[in-house]
SEVO-305105 format. One record per atom (N, C-alpha, C, CB): residue number from 1; atom name; x, y, z. Coordinates in pm, 1 decimal. Each point is the difference from the previous one (the first is absolute). Glycine has a CB too. Layout:
NODE num atomo east north up
NODE NUM CA X Y Z
...
***
This chain:
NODE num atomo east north up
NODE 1 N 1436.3 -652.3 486.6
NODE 1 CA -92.3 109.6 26.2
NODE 1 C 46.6 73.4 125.8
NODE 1 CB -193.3 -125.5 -109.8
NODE 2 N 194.1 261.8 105.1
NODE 2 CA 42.9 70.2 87.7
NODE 2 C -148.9 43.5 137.8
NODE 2 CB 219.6 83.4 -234.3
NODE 3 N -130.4 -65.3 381.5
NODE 3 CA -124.2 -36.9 85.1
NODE 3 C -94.3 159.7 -46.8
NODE 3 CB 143.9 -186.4 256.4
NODE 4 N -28.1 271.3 -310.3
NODE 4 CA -140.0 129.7 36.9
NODE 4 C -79.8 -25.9 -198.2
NODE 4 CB 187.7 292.5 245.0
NODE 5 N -172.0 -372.9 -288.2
NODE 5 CA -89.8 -70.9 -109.3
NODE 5 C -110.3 -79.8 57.4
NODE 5 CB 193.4 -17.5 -146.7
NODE 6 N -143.9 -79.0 291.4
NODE 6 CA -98.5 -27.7 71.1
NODE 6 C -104.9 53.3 61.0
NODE 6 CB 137.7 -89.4 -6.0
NODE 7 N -93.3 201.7 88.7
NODE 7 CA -62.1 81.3 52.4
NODE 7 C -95.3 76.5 -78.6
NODE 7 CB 172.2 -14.2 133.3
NODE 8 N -104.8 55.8 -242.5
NODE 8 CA -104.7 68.0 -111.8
NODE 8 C -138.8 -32.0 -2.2
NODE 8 CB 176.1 -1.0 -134.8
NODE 9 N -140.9 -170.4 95.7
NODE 9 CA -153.2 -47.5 -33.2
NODE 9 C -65.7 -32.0 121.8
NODE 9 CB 54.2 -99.1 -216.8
NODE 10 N -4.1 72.3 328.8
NODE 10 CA -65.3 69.5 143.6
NODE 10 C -124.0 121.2 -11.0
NODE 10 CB 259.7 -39.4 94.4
NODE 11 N -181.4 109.2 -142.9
NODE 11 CA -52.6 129.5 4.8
NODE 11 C -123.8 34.9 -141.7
NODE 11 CB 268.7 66.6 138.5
NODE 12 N -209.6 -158.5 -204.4
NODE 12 CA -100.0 -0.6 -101.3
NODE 12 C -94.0 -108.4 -26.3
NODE 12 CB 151.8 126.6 -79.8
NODE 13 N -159.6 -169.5 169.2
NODE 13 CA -92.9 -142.4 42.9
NODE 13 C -123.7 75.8 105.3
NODE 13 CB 244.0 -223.5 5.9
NODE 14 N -188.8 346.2 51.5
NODE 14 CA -76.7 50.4 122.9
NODE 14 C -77.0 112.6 -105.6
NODE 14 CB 186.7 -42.5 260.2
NODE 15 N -84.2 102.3 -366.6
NODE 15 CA -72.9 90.9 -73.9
NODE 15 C -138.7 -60.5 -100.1
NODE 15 CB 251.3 127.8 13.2
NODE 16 N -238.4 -235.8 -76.8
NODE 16 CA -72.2 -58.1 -48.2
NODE 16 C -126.2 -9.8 63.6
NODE 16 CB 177.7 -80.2 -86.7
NODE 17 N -190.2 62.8 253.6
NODE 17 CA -106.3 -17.1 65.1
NODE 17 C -74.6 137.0 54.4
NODE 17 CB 111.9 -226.2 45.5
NODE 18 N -16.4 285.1 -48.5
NODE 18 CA -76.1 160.3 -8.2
NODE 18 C -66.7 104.0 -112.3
NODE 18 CB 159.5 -22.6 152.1
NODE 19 N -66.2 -84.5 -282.0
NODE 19 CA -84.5 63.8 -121.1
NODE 19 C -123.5 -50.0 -82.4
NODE 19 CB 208.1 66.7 -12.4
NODE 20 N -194.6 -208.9 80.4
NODE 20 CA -62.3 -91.4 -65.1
NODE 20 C 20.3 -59.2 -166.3
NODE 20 CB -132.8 107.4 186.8
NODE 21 N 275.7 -73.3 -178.4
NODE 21 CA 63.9 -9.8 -130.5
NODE 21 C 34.8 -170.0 -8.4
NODE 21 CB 111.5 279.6 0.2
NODE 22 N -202.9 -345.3 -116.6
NODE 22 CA 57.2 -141.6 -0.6
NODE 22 C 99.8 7.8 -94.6
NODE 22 CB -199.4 -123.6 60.5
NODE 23 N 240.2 190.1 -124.9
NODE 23 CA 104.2 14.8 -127.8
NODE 23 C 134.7 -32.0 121.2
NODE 23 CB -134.9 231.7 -228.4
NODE 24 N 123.5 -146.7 334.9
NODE 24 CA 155.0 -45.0 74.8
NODE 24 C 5.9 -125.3 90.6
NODE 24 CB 48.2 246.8 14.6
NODE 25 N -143.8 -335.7 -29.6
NODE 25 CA -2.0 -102.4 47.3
NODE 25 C 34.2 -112.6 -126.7
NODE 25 CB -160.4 107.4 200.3
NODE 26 N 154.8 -73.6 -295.0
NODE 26 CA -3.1 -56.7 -98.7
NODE 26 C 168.7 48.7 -42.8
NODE 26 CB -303.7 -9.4 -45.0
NODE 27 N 386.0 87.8 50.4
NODE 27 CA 101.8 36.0 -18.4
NODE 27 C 103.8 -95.7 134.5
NODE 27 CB -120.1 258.8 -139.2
NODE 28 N 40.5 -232.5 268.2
NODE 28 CA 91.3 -56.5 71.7
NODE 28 C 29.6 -136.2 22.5
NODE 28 CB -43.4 177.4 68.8
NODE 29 N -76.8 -271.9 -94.5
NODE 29 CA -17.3 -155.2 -46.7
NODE 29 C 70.8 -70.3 -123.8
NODE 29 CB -211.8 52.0 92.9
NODE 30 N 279.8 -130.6 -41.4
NODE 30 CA 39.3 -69.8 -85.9
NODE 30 C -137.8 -80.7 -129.7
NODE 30 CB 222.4 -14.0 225.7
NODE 31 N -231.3 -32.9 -350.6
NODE 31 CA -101.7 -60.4 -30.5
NODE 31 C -44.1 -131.4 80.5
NODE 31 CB 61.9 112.4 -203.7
NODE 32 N 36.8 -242.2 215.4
NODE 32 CA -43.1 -70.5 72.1
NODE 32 C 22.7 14.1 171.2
NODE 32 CB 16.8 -114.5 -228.6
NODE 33 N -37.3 210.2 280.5
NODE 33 CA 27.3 33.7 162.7
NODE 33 C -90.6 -66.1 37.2
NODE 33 CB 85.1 212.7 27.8
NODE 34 N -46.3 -211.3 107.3
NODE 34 CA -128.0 -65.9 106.4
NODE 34 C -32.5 149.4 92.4
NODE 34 CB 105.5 -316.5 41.9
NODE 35 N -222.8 234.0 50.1
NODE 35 CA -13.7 148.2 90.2
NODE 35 C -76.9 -142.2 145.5
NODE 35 CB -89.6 332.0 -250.7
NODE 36 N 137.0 -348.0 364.2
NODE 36 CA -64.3 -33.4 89.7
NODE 36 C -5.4 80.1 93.7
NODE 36 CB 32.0 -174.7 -62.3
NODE 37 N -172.0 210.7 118.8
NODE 37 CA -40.8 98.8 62.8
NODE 37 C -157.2 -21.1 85.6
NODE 37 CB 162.1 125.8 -191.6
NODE 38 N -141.0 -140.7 279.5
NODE 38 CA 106.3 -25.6 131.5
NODE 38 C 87.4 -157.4 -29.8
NODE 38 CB -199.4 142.6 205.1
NODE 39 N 305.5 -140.6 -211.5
NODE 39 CA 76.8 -160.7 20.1
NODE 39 C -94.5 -102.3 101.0
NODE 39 CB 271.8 122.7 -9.9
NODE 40 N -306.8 -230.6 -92.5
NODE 40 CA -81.4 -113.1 45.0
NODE 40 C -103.9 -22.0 -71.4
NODE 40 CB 61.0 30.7 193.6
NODE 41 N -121.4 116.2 -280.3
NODE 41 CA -95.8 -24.0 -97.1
NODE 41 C 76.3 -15.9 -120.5
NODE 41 CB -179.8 121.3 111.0
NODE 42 N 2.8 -162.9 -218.1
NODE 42 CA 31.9 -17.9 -129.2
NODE 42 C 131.5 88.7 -55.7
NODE 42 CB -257.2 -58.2 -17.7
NODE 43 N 332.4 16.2 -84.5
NODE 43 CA 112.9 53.5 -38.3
NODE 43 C -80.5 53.9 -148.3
NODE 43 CB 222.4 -168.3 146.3
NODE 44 N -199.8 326.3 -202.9
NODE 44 CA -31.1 21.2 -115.7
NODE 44 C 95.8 -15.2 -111.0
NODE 44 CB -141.4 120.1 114.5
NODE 45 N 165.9 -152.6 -214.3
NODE 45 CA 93.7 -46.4 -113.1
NODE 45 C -25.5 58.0 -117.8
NODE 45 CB 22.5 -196.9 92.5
NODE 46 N 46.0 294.1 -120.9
NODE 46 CA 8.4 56.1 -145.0
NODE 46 C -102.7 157.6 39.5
NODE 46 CB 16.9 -295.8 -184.7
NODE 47 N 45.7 353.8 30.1
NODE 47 CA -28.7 163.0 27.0
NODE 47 C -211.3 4.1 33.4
NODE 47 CB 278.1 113.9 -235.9
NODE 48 N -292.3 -239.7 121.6
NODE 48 CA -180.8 6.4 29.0
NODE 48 C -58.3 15.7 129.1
NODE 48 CB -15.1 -146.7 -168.1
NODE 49 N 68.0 31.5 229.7
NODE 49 CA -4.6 5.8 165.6
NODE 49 C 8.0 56.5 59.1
NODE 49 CB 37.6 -93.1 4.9
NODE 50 N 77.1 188.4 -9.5
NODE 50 CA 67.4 48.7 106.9
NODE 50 C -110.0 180.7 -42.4
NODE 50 CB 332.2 -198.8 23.8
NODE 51 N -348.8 228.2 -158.5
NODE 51 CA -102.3 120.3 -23.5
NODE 51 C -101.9 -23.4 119.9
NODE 51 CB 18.1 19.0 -283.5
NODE 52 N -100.8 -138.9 229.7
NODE 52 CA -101.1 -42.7 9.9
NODE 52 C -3.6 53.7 193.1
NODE 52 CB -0.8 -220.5 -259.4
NODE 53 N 67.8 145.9 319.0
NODE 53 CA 29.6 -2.6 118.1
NODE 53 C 42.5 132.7 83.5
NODE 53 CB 44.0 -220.9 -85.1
NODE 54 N 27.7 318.3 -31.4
NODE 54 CA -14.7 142.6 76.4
NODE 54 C -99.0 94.1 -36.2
NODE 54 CB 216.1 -16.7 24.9
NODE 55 N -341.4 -11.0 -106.5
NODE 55 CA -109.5 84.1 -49.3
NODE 55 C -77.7 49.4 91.7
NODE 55 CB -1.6 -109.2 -175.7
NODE 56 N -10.4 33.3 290.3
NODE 56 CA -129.4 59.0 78.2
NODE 56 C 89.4 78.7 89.6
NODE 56 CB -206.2 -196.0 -3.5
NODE 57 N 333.4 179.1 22.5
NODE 57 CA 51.2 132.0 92.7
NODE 57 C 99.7 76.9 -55.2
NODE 57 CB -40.5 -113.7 191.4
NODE 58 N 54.9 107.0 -243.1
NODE 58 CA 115.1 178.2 -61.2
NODE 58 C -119.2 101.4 -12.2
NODE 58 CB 225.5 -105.7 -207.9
NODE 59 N -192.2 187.5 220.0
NODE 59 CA -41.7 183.7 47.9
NODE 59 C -127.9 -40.2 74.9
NODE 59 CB 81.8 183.8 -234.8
NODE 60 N -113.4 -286.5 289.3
NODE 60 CA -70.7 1.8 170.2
NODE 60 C 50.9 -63.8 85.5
NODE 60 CB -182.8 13.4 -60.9
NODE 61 N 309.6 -77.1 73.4
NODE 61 CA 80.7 32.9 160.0
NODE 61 C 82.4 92.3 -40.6
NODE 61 CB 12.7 -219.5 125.8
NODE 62 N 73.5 228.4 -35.7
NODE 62 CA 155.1 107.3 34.4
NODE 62 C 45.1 -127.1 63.3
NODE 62 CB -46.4 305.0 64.9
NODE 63 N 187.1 -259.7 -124.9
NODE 63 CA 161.7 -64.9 81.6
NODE 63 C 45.6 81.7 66.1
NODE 63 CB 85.4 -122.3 -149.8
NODE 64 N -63.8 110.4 266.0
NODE 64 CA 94.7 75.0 94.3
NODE 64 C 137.5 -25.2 7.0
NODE 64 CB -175.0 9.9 116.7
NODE 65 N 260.3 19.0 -142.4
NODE 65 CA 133.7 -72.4 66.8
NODE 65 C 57.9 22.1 167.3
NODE 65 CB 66.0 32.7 -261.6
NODE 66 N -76.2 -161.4 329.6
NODE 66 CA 29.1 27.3 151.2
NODE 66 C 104.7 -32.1 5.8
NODE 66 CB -174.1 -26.5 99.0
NODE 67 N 282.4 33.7 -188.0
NODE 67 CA 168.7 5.6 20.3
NODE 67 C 62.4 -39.6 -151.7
NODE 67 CB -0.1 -92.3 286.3
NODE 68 N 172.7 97.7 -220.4
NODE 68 CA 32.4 13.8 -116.6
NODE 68 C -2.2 -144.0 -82.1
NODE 68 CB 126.3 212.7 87.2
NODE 69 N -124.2 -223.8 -227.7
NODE 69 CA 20.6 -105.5 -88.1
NODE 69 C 108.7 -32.0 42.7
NODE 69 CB -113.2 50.2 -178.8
NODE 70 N 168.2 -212.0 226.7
NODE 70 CA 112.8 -60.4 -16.3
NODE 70 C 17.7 -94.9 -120.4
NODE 70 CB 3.4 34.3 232.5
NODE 71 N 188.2 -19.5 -258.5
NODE 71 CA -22.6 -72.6 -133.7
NODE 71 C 119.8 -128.9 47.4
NODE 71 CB -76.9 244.5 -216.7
NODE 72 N 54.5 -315.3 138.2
NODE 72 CA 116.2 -133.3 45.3
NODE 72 C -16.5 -74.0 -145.8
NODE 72 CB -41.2 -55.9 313.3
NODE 73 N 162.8 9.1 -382.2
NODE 73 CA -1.9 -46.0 -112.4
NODE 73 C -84.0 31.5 -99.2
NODE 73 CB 81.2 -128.6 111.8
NODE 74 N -170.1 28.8 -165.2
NODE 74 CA -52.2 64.9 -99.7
NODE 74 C -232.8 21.9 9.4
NODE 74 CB 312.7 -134.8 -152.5
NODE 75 N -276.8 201.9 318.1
NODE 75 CA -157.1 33.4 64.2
NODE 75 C 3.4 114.6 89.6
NODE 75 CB -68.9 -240.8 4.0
NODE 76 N -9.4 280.5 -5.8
NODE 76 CA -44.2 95.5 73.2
NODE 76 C -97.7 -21.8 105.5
NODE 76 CB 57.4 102.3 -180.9
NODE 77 N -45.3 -32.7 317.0
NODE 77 CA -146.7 -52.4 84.0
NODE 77 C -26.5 84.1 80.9
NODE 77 CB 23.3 -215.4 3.0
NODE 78 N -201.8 308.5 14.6
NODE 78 CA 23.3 75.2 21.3
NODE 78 C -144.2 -0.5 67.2
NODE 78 CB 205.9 70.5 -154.5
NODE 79 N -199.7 56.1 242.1
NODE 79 CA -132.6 -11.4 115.6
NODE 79 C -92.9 51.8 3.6
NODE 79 CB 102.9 -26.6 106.5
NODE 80 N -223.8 69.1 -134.8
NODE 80 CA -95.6 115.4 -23.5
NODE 80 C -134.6 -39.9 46.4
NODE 80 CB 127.3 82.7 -197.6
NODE 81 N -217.9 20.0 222.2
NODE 81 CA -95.8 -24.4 36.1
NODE 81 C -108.5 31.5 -128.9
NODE 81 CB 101.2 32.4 252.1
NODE 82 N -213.7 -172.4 -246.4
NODE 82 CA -125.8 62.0 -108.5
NODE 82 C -102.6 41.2 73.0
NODE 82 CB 34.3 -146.5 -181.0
NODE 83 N -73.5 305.5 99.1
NODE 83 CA -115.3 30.2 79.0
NODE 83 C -55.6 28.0 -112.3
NODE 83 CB 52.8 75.0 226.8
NODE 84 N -206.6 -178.8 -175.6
NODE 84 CA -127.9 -49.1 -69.5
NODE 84 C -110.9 41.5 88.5
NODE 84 CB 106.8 -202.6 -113.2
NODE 85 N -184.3 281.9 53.8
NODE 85 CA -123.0 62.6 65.7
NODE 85 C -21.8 -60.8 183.4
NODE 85 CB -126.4 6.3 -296.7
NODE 86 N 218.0 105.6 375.0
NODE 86 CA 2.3 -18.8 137.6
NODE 86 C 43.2 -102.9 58.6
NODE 86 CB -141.3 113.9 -15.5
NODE 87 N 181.8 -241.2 -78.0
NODE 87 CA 118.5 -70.8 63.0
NODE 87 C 153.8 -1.7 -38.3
NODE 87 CB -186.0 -120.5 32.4
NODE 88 N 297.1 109.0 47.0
NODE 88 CA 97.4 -8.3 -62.8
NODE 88 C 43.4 -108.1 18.3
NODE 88 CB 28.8 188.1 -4.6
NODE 89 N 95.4 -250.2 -97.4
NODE 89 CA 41.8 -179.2 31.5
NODE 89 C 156.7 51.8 37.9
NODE 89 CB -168.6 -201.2 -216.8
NODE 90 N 239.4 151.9 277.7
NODE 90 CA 180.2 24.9 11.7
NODE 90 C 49.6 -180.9 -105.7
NODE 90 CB 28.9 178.4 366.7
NODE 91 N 28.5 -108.0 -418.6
NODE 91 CA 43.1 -91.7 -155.2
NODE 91 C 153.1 24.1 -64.5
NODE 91 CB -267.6 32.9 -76.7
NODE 92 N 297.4 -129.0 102.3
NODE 92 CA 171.0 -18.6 -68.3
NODE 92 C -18.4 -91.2 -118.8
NODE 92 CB 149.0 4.1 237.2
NODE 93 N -138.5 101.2 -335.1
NODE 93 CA 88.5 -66.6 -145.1
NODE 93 C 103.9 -57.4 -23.7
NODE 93 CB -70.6 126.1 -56.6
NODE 94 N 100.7 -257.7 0.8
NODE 94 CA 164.9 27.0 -86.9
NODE 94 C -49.4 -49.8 -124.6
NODE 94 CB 214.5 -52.6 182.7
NODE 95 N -131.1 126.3 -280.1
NODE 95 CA -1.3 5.4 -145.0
NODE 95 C 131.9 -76.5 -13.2
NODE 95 CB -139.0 232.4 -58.4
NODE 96 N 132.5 -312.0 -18.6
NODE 96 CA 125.9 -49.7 -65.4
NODE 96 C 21.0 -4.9 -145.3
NODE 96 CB -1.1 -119.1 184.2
NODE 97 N 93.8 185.5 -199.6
NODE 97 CA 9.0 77.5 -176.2
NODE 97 C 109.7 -110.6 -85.9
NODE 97 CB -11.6 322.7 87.6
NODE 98 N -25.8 -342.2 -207.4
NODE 98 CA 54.6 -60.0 -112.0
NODE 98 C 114.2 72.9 -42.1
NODE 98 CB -207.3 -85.3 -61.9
NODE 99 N 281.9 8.4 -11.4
NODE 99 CA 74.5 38.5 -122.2
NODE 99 C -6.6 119.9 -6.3
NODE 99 CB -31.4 -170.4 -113.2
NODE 100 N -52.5 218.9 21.3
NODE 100 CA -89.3 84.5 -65.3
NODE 100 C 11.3 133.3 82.9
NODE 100 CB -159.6 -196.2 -89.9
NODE 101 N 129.7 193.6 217.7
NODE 101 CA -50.0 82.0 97.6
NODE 101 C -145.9 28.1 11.7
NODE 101 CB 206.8 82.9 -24.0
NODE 102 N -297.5 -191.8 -1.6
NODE 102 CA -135.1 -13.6 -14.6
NODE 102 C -11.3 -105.7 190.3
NODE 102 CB -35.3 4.2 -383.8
NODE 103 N -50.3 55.5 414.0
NODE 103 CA -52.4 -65.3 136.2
NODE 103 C -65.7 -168.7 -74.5
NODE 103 CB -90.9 297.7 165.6
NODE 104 N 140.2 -395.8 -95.3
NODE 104 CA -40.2 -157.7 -64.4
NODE 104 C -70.5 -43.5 127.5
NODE 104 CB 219.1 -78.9 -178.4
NODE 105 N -197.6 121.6 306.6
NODE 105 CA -99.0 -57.2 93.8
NODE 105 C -22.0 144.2 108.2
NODE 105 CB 92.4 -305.1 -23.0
NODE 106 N -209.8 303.7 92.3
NODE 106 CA -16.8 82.4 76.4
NODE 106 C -87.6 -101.8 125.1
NODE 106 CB 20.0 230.5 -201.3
NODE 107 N 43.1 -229.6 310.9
NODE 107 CA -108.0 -59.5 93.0
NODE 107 C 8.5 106.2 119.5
NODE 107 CB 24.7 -277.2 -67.4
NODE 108 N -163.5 218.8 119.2
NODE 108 CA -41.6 138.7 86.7
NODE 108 C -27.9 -83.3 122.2
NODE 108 CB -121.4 191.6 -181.9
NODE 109 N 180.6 -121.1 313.8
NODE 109 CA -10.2 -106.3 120.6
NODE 109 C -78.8 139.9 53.3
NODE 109 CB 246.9 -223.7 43.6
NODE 110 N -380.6 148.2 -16.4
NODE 110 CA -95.3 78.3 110.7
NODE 110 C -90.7 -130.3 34.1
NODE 110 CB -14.0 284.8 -103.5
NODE 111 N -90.9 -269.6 213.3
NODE 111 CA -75.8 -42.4 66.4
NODE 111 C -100.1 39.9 87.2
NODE 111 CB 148.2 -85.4 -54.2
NODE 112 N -241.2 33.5 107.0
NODE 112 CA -124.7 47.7 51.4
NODE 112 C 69.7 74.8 132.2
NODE 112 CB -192.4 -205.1 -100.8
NODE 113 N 262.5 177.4 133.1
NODE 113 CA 67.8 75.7 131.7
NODE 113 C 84.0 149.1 -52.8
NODE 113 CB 46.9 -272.0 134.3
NODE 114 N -47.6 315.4 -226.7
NODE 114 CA 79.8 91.9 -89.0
NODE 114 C -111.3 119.7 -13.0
NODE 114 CB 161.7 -196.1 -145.7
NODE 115 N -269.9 147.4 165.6
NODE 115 CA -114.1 76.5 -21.5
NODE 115 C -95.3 131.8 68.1
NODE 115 CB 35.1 -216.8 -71.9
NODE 116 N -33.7 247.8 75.5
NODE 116 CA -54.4 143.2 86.3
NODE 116 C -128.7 55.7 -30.7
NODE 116 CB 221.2 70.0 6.6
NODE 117 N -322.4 -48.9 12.0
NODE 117 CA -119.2 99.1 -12.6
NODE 117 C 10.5 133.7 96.6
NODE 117 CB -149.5 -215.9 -57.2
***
């Protein structure tokens, strides 16, 4: 997989949350992917989950991107801010893509210190 293939779904991982489009979350997931978010919680497994788990926020947060996507083998990791009704979180993704070019894990490193009102 090529990195600006990476970057793509960067960009279309951020679009998804601005359209509230689950169809491209569902395009960019592998079927059995995981999603841990924030790293340390429950891990979600499979496309049910991982829907299930982005329903209450696509098209009510925004992704910001606060720099560029870096890519290294076969992941991407990248920095953005969510802004959710007057708070924002600072949040680094990495996606790590299959075969396929389907995202198979996504973990998200944020924390209560990441947090802003």
């Amino acid at each position: 997989m090529e990195n600006t293939d990476k970057i793509a779904a960067v960009h279309r991982y951020v679009e998804a949350f601005a359209s509230g489009d689950m169809n491209i979350i569902r395009d960019l997931y592998a079927e059995d992917a995981t999603v841990e978010d924030p790293v340390g919680s429950d891990i979600h497994k499979g496309m049910e989950a991982i829907v299930k788990f982005y329903e209450p926020s696509l098209g009510k947060i925004k992704l910001n991107l606060s720099g560029d996507p870096r890519c290294a083998g076969d992941e991407v990791a990248f920095p953005f801010q969510v802004d959710a009704s007057g708070m924002t979180i600072d949040v680094i993704d990495v996606f790590k893509f299959n075969a396929d070019g389907k995202v198979c894990s996504m973990r998200a490193f944020w924390g209560p210190e990441n947090m802003k009102s």
